[in-house]
C-alpha positions in Angstrom: 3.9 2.5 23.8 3.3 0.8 20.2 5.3 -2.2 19.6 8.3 -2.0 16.7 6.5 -4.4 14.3 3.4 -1.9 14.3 5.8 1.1 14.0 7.2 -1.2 11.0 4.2 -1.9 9.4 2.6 1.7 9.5 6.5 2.4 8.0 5.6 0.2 5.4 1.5 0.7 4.6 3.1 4.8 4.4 5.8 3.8 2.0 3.2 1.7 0.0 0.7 4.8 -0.4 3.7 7.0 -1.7 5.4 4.4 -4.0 1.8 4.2 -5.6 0.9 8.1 -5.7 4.7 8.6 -7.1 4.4 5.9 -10.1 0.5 6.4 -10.8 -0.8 2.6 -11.1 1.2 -0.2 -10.1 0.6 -4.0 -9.8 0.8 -6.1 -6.3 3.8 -7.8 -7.7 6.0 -4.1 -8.8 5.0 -3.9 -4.6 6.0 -7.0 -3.3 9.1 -6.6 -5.3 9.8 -3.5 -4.7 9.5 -3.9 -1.0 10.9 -7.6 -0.9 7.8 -7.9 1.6 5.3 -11.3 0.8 2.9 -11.0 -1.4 0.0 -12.3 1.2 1.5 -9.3 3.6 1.5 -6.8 0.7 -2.0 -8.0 -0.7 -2.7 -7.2 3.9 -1.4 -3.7 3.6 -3.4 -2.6 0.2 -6.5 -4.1 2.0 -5.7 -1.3 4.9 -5.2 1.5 2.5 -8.5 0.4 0.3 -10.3 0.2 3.6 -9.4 3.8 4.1 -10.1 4.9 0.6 -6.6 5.9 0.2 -6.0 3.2 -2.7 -8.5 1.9 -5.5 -8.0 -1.0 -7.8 -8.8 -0.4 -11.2 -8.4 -3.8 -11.9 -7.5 -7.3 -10.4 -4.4 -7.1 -9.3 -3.4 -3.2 -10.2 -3.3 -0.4 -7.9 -3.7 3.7 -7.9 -4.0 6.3 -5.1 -7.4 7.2 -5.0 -8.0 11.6 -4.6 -9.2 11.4 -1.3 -7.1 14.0 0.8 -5.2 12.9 3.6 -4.3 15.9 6.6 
């Protein structure tokens, strides 16, 4: 069984991804205001979706959905 705070954070790394494909680029503070989250939890998240090539940064600090496909 997966423990609420994972099934809050995948909640949230999901939400991320779609506020960023929505709004085209962003910047880490639009997210961590945008999701009242910490910054150093936000910066976590966007390290999880650059990991899986779902999010590049363009430049420091700025954010857009890569075109990788997800299924």
């Amino acid at each position: 069984m997966i423990k609420n705070s994972t099934t809050r954070m995948l909640t949230r790394i999901k939400s991320i991804y779609m506020y960023i494909q929505e709004r085209g680029t962003v910047t880490t503070n639009e997210i961590v205001e945008e999701f009242g989250s910490t910054p150093r939890t936000i910066q976590r998240d966007l390290s999880i979706l650059s990991e899986h090539e779902l999010v590049i940064s363009p430049s420091r600090g700025k954010w857009r959905a890569s075109s990788k496909k997800i299924v």
